[in-house]
C-alpha positions in Angstrom: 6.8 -73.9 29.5 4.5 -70.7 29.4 1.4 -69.5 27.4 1.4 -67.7 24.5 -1.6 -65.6 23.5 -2.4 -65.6 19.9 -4.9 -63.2 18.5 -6.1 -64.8 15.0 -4.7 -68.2 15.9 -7.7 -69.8 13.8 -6.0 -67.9 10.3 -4.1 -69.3 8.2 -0.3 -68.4 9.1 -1.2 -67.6 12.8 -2.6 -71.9 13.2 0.8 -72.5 11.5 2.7 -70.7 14.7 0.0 -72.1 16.9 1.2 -75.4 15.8 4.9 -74.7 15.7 4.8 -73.0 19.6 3.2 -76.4 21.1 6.0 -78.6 19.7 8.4 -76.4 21.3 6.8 -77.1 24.6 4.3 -74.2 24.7 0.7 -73.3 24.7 -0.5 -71.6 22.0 -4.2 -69.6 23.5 -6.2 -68.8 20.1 -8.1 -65.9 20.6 -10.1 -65.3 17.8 -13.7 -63.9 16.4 -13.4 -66.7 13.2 -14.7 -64.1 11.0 -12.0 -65.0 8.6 -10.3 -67.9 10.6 -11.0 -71.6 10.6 -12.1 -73.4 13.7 -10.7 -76.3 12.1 -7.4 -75.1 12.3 -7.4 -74.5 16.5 -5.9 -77.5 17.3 -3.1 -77.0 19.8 -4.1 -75.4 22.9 -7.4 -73.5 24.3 -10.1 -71.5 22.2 -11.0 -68.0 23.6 -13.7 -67.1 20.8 -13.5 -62.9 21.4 -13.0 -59.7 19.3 -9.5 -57.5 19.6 -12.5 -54.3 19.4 -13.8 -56.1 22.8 -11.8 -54.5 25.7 -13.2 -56.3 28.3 -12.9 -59.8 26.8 -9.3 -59.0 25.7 -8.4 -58.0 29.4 -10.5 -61.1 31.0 -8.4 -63.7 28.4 -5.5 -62.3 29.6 -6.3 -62.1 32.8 -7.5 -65.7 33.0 -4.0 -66.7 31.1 -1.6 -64.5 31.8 0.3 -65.7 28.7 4.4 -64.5 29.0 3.5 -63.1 25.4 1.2 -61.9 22.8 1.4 -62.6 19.1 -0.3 -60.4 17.2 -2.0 -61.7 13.9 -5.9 -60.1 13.4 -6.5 -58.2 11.1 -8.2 -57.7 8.0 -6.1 -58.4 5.3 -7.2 -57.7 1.6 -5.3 -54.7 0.2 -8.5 -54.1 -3.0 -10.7 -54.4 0.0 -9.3 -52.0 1.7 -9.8 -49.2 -0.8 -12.9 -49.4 -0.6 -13.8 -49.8 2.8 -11.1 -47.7 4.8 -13.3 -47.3 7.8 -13.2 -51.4 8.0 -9.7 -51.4 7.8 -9.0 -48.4 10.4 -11.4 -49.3 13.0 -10.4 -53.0 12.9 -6.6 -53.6 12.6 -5.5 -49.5 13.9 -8.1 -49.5 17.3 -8.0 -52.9 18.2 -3.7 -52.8 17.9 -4.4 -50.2 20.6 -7.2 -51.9 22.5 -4.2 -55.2 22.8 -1.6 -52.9 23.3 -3.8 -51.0 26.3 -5.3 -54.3 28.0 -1.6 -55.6 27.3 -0.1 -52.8 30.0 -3.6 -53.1 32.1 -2.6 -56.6 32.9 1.5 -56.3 33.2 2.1 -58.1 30.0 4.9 -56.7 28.2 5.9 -59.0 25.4 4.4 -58.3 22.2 5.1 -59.9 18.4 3.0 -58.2 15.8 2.2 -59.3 12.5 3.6 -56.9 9.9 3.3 -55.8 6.2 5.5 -55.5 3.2 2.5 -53.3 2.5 3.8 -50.5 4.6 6.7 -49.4 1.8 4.4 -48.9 -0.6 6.2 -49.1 -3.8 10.1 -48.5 -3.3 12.0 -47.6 -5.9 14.9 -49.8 -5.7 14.8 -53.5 -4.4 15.7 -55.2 -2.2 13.6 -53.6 0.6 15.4 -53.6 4.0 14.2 -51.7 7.5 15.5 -48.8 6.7 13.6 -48.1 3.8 11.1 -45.6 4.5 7.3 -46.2 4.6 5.3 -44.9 2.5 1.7 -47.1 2.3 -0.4 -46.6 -1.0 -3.6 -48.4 0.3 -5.6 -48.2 3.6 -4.4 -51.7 4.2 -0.5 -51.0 4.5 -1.6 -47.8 6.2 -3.1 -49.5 9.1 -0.3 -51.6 9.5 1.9 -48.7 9.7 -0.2 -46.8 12.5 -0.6 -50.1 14.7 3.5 -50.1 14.0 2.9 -46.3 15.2 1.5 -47.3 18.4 3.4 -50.7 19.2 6.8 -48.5 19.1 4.7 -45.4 21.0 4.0 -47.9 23.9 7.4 -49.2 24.0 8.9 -45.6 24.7 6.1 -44.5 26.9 5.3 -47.9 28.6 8.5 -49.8 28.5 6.3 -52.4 26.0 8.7 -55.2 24.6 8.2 -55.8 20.8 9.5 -57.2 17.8 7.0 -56.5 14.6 7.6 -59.2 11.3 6.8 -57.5 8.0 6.0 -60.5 5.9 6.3 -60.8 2.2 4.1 -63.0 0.3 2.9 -65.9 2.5 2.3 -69.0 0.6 2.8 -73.0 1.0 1.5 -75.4 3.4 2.5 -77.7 7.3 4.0 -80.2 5.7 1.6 -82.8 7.8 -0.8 -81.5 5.6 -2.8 -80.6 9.1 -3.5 -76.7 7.9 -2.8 -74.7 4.8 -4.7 -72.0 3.0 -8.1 -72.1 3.5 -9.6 -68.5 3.0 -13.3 -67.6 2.7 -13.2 -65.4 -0.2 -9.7 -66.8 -2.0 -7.6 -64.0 -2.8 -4.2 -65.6 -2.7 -2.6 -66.1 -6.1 -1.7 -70.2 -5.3 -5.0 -71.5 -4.3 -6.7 -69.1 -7.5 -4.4 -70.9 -10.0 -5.0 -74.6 -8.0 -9.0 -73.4 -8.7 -8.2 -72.4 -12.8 -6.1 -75.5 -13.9 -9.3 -77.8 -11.8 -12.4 -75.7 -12.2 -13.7 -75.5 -15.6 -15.8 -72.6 -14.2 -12.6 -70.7 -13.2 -10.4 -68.7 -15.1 -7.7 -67.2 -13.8 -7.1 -63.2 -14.5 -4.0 -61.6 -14.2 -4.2 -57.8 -13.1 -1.6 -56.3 -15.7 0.8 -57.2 -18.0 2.4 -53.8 -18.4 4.0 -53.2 -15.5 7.8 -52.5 -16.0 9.0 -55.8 -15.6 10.6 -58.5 -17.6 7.5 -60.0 -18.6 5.2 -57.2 -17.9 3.5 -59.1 -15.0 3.8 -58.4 -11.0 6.9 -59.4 -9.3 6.6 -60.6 -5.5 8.8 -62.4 -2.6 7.3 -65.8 -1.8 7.8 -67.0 1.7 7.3 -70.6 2.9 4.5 -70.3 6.0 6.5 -72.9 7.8 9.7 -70.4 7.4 7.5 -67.3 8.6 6.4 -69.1 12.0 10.0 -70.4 12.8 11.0 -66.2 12.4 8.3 -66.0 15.3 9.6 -68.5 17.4 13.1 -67.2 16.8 11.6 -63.6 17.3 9.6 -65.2 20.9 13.2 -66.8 22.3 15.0 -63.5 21.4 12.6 -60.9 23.0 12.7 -63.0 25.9 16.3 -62.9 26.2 17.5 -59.6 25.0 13.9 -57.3 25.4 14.5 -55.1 22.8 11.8 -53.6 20.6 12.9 -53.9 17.1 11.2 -55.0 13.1 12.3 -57.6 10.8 11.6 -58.2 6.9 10.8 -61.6 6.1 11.1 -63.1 2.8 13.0 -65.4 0.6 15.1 -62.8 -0.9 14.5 -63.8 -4.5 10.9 -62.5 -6.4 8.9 -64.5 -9.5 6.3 -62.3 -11.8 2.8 -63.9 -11.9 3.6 -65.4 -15.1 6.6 -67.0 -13.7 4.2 -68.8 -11.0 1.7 -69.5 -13.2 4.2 -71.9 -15.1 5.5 -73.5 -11.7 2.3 -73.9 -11.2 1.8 -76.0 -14.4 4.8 -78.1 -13.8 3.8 -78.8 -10.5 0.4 -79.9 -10.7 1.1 -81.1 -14.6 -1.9 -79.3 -15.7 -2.7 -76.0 -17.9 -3.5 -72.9 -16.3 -6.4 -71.1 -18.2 -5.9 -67.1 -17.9 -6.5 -64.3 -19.3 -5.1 -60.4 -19.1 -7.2 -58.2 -17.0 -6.6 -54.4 -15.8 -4.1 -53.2 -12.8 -5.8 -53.0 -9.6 -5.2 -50.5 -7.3 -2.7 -50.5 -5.0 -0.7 -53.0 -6.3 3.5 -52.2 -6.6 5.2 -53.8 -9.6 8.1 -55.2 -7.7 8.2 -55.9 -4.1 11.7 -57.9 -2.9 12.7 -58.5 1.0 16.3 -57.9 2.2 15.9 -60.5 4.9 19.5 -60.1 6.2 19.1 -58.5 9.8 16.7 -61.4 10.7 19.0 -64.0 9.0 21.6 -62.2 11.4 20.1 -61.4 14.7 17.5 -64.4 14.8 19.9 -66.8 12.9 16.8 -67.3 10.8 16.7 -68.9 7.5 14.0 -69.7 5.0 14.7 -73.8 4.1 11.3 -74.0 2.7 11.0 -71.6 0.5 12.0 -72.6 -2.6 9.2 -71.5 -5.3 8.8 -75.3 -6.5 8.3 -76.6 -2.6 5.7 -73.9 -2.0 4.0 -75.0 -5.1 4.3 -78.4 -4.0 3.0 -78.3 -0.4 0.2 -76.1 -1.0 -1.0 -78.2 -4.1 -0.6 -81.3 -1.9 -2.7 -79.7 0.9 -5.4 -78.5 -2.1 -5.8 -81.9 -3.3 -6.7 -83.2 0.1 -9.1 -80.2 0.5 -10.8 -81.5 -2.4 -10.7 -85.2 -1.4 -12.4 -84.2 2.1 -15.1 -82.4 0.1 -15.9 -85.4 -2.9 
């Protein structure tokens, strides 16, 4: 079987593909700077420790490789972040998508999956959100995404790149060998902050608005299984192979749960009382954001088995307790 080169492979849904392209017979090359990732998590095939703003390592790794494929995943990823530090966000996920995308056609590689946004549409104003929907990015975060979309489709008019580009939804849940899960350095994701409030005395949970114009006044999102999102790449890997054509995908489960909703599964789940308390709105934040996963359920046969809001909840608190175990 042939090589696969995954920038970001140490993160937290790119160790999941990592994993998930070595049992189909692959190997998965991690290319990485660990900034954010987890060297822990590189467990399936060769470590290229390199930056994507690093030219010259880019080309020599795939040079040295020659994987039949790139996937995509660095970037920096926290939309509040972002807000604040633009340049960080621009420099990092808009030039080094170009710098892959040139060393890419340097070295004759034309297959490219890229890790997408919901972020890019902003906040529609009907649900759910298809690829048609237009995209209209109200941080520097979803804006980056959509200029690296920019230049992924720019390259595959001009240069005859191959490409499919997954928008993901709201990434949560854990391999259910318990082998990697979430495991950032700050937390940000809502999950692993609830897992800290209802086990940390120290930790209270805050939830950025209640008056948004939903049921409950709380934040509605699409929760996707990680173990669904790196079977859409593998689906997405065997179909560029076969039919070539550059196209996007929206991943997600179809359904959405407000903050409060999770908060509760999160209680039934674990058995244990989330402590939280009402804070302001942050920016950047839509009040509703729903994937219409149909063209991928239809063109990659794809389906999300995992991603039922309880056995999210349930893997991810089951990976959490071991974290904690490892660390007693």
């Amino acid at each position: 079987m042939s090589d696969v080169l995954i920038t970001g492979g140490a993160g937290y849904i790119g160790s999941h593909v990592c994993k998930m392209l070595a049992e189909e017979g692959h190997t998965p090359v991690t290319y990485d700077n660990l900034s954010n990732g987890n060297r822990d998590a590189i467990q399936w095939g060769p470590f290229e420790e390199g930056d994507i703003l690093d030219q010259d390592k880019l080309r020599y790794v795939l040079n040295k490789y020659q994987p039949e494929a790139v996937m995509h995943f660095a970037a920096y990823a926290y939309v509040g972040e972002s807000i604040i530090k633009p340049k960080k966000y621009y420099r990092n996920n808009v030039v080094g998508t170009l710098n892959i995308a040139e060393c890419m056609l340097q070295e004759s590689i034309n297959n490219l999956i890229f890790s997408g946004s919901c972020a890019t549409f902003g906040a529609p104003e009907s649900m759910p959100i298809n690829e048609t929907y237009a995209q209209n990015p109200i941080s520097p975060y979803g804006k980056s995404k959509v200029a690296s979309e920019n230049i992924i489709n720019d390259f595959s008019s001009a240069h005859g790149l191959r490409s499919v580009i997954l928008r993901y939804f709201n990434a949560a849940g854990a391999d259910k060998d318990l082998e990697i899960g979430e495991l950032h350095s700050p937390e940000t994701h809502l999950i692993p902050l609830l897992f800290d409030a209802c086990t940390q005395t120290t930790n209270n949970f805050n939830v950025n608005g209640d008056d948004y114009d939903t049921f409950d006044g709380t934040c509605i999102r699409d929760y996707i299984h990680v173990t669904d999102l790196a079977d859409a790449h593998i689906l997405a890997y065997k179909k560029l192979k076969q039919d070539g054509v550059t196209t996007s995908y929206n991943l997600g489960n179809g359904e959405g749960f407000s903050i409060k909703q999770v908060i509760h599964m999160v209680e039934k789940v674990t058995g244990l009382d989330v402590p939280f308390g009402i804070a302001p709105r942050r920016v950047g934040d839509p009040p509703i954001l729903i994937a219409d996963s149909t063209k991928a359920r239809k063109e990659l046969l794809w389906s999300p088995v995992n991603s039922s809001l309880e056995n999210i909840i349930e893997s991810a608190w089951l990976w959490y307790k071991k974290m904690i175990e490892m660390d007693a």
